[in-house]
C-alpha positions in Angstrom: -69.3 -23.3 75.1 -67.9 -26.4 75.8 -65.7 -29.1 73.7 -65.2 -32.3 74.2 -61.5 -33.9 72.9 -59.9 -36.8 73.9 -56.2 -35.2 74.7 -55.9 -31.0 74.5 -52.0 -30.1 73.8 -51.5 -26.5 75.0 -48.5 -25.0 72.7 -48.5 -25.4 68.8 -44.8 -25.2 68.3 -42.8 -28.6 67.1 -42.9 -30.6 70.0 -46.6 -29.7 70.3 -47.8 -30.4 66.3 -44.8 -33.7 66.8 -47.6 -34.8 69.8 -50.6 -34.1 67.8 -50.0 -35.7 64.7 -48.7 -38.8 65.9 -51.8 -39.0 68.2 -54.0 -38.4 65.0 -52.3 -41.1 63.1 -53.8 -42.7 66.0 -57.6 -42.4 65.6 -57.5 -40.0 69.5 -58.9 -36.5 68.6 -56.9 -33.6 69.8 -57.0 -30.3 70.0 -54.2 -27.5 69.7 -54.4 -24.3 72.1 -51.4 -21.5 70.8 -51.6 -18.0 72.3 -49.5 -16.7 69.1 -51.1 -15.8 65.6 -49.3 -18.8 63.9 -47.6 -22.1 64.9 -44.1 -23.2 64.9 -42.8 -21.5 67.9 -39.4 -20.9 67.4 -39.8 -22.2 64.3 -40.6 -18.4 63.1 -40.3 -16.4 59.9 -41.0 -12.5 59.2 -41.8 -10.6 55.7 -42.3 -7.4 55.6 -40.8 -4.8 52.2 -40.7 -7.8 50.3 -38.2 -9.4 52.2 -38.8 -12.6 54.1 -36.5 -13.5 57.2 -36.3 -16.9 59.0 -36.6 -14.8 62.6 -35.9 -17.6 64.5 -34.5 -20.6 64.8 -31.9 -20.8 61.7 -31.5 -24.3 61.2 -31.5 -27.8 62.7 -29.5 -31.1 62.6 -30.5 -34.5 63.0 -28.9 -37.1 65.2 -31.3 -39.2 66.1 -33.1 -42.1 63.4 -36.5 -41.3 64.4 -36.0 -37.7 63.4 -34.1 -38.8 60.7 -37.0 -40.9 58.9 -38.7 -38.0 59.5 -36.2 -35.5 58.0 -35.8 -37.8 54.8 -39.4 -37.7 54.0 -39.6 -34.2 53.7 -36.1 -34.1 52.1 -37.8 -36.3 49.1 -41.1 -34.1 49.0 -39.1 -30.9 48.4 -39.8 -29.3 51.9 -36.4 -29.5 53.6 -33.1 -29.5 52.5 -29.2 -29.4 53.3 -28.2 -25.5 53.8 -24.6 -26.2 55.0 -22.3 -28.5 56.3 -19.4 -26.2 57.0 -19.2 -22.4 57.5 -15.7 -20.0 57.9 -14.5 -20.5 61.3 -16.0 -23.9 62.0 -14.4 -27.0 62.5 -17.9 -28.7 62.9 -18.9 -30.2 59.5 -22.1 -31.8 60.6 -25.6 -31.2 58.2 -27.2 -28.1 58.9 -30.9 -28.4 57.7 -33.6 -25.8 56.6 -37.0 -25.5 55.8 -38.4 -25.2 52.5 -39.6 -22.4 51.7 -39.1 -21.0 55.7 -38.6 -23.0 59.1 -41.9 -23.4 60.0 -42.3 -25.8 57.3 -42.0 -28.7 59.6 -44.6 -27.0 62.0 -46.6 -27.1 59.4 -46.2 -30.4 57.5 -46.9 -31.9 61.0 -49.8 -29.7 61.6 -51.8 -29.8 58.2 -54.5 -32.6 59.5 -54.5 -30.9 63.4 -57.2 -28.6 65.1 -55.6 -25.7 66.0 -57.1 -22.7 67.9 -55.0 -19.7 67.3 -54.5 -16.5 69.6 -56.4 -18.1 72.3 -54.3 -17.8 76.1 -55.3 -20.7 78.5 -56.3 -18.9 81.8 -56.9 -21.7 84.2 -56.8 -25.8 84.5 -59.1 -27.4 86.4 -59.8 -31.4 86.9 -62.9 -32.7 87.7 -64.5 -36.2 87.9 -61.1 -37.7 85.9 -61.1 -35.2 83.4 -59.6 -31.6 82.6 -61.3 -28.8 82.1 -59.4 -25.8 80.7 -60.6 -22.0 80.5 -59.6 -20.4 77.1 -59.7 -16.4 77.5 -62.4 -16.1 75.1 -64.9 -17.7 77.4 -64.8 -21.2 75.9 -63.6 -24.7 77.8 -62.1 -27.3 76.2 -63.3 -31.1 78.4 -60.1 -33.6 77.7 -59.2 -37.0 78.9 -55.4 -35.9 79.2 -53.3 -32.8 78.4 -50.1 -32.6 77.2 -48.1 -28.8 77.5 -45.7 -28.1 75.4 -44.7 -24.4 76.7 -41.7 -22.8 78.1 -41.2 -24.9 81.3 -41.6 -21.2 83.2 -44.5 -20.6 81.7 -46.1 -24.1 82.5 -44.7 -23.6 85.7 -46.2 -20.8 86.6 -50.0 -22.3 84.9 -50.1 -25.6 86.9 -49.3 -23.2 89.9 -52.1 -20.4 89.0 -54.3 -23.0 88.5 -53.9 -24.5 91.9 -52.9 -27.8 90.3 -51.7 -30.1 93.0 -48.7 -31.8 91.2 -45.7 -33.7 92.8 -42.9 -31.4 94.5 -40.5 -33.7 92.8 -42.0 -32.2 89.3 -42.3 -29.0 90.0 -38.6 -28.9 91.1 -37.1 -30.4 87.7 -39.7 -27.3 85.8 -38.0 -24.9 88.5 -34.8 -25.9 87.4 -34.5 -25.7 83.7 -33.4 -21.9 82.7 -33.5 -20.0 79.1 -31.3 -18.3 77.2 -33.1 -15.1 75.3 -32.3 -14.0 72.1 -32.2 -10.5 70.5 -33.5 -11.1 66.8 -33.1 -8.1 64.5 -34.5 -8.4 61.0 -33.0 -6.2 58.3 -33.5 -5.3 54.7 -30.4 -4.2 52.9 -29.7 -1.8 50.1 -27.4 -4.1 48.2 -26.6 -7.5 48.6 -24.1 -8.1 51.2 -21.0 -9.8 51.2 -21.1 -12.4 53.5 -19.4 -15.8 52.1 -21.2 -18.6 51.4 -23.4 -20.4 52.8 -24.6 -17.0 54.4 -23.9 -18.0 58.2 -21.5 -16.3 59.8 -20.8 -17.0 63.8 -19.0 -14.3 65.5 -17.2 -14.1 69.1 -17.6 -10.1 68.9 -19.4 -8.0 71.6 -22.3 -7.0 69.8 -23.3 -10.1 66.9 -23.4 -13.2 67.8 -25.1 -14.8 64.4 -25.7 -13.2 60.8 -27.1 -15.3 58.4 -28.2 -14.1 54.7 -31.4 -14.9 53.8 -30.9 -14.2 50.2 -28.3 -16.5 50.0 -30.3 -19.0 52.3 -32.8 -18.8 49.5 -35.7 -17.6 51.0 -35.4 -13.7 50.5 -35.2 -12.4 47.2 -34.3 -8.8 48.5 -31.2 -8.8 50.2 -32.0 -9.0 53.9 -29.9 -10.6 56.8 -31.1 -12.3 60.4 -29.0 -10.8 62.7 -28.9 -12.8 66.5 -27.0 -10.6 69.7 -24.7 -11.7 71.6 -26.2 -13.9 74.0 -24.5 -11.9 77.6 -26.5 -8.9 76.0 -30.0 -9.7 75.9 -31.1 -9.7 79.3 -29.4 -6.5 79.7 -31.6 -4.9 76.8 -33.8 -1.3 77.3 -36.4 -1.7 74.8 -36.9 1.9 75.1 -33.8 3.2 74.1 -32.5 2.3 70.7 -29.0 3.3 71.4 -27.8 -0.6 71.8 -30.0 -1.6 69.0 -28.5 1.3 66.7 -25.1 0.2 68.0 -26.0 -3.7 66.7 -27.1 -2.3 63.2 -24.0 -0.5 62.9 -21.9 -3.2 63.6 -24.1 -5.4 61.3 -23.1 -3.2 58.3 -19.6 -3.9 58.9 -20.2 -7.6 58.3 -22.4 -7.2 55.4 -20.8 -3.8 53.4 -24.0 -3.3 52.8 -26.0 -0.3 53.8 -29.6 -1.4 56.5 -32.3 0.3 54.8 -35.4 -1.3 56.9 -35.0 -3.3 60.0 -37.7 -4.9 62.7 -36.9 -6.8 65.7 -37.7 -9.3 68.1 -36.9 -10.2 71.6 -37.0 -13.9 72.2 -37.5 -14.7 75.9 -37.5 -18.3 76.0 -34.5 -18.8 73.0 -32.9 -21.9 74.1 -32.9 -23.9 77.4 -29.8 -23.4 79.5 -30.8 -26.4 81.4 -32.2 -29.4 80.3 -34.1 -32.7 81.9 -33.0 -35.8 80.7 -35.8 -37.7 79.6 -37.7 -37.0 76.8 -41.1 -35.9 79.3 -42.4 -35.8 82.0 -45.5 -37.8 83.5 -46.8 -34.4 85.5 -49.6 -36.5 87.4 -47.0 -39.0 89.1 -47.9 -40.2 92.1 -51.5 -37.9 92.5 -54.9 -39.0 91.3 -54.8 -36.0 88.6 -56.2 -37.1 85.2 -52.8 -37.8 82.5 -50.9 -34.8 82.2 -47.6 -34.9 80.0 -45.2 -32.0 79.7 -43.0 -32.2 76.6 -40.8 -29.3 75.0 -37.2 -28.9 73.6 -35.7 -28.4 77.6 -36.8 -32.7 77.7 -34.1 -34.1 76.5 -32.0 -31.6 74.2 -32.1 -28.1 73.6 -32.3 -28.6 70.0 -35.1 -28.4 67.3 -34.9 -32.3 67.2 -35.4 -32.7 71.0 -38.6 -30.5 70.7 -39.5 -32.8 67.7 -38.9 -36.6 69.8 -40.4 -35.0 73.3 -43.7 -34.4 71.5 -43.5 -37.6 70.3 -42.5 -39.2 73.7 -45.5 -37.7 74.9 -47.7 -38.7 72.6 -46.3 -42.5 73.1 -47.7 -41.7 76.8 -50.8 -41.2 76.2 -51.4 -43.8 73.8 -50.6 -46.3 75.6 -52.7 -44.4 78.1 -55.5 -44.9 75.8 -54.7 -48.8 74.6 
């Protein structure tokens, strides 16, 4: 089967649902493409014994006025609001946002209007005749005047490559470039709840925990149940097979909370936080080749922050409007 859109966005995380409704409040169809059962990206919550965890991402600030507008709206509908400012052990005093109920709250305010395919893995690009074709792996293509990816920069990497796409070295070098931090997410209910002082964040130095936050006291849990981050120089270094470091992590975790881990998941993030970032907000992929547009956006593009991922997709989006016009 084939579909016929004027701009396919591959990635329905922020900087993908930022691209797609702004290009919906401007009369160009579009279609979302997410290999994941839900949208947000990082932007990710968990429930499970009646508990319910923001799993990743804890929070966001917002710097820049664009974002801001943005931020406000949602502040007056009731869907975001002001966790903290301050937290023991911080000199930073800067807002500290959060999602109403969860984080993906502002995936989803964006996305409410937007076609989105879920659990669908792109397998191949191909252009043809000034347009894109793109293979989805259950057999369908998608036909689109311009694409915009919004994934990992490795990952888009390594699609344009698979797919034989012909793009400027000088593009592929700045994707190359641009490293990850992972992230070691455990998810815990506990018996009681746990001490932690408010506002439930706690940033630790220590070799195991890098991050606790409550997400009772966050107000989204009404079990007692924490979200607890590793230290960052650990992740790479984790054996998913053997639970000794993970039991070691809990343990630790216990300490912080005097409170006793009844029921725990976890979750390895690969693609956490860029390490390396580009400096503009995108990148204009088909520079300098006859390709069809092709715009890559994400939170490396400018800063490695929930708000960058927010502005790229709307930098990209800009793009291909005026494409359009």
């Amino acid at each position: 089967m084939l579909q016929h859109v004027d701009v396919l966005i591959i990635g329905a995380g922020l900087a993908g649902c930022s691209a797609g409704e702004s290009l919906l409040n401007h009369n160009i169809s579009t279609q979302i493409v997410e290999k994941s059962s839900s949208i947000g990206g990082r932007l990710a919550n968990k429930r499970f014994g009646g508990a319910c965890f923001d799993s990743g991402a804890q929070f966001f600030t917002a710097r820049d006025d664009q974002f801001k507008n943005f931020i406000n709206d949602c502040i007056n509908e009731g869907t975001v609001e002001e966790w903290y400012s301050h937290f023991p052990g911080s000199k930073d005093r800067y807002p500290r946002y959060r999602g109403i109920p969860l984080m993906n709250t502002l995936a989803k305010k964006l996305s409410k209007n937007l076609q989105i395919k879920l659990k669908k893995t792109v397998i191949r690009l191909t252009e043809k005749q000034g347009f894109w074709f793109t293979d989805l792996s259950d057999n369908t293509q998608i036909k689109s005047k311009a694409l915009i990816l919004t994934a990992p920069a490795p990952q888009t990497l390594d699609l344009i490559q698979k797919s034989n796409i012909q793009i400027d070295s000088s593009i592929s070098n700045i994707l190359a470039s641009i490293s990850y931090e992972s992230c070691f997410a455990i998810m815990a209910i506990l018996k009681d709840p746990s001490i932690l002082p408010p506002p439930g964040a706690v940033s630790f130095n220590g070799q195991l925990i890098n991050w606790i936050s409550d997400n009772q006291q966050k107000g989204i849990s009404k079990i007692p149940s924490v979200t607890i981050h590793a230290n960052l120089d650990l992740d790479e270094k984790i054996n998913f097979e053997d639970k000794t470091l993970e039991k070691s992590i809990l343990n630790e975790a216990e300490k912080h909370t005097g409170a006793k881990i009844i029921k725990y998941q976890s979750h390895f993030w690969r693609y956490s936080k860029p390490k390396t970032t580009y400096k503009q907000r995108c990148l204009v992929g088909n520079q300098k080749t006859s390709l069809p547009p092709l715009f890559i956006a994400g939170d490396a593009m400018g800063g490695p922050r929930v708000e960058g991922a927010f502005l790229s997709g709307r930098s990209a989006a800009e793009l291909v409007i005026k494409y359009f016009n």
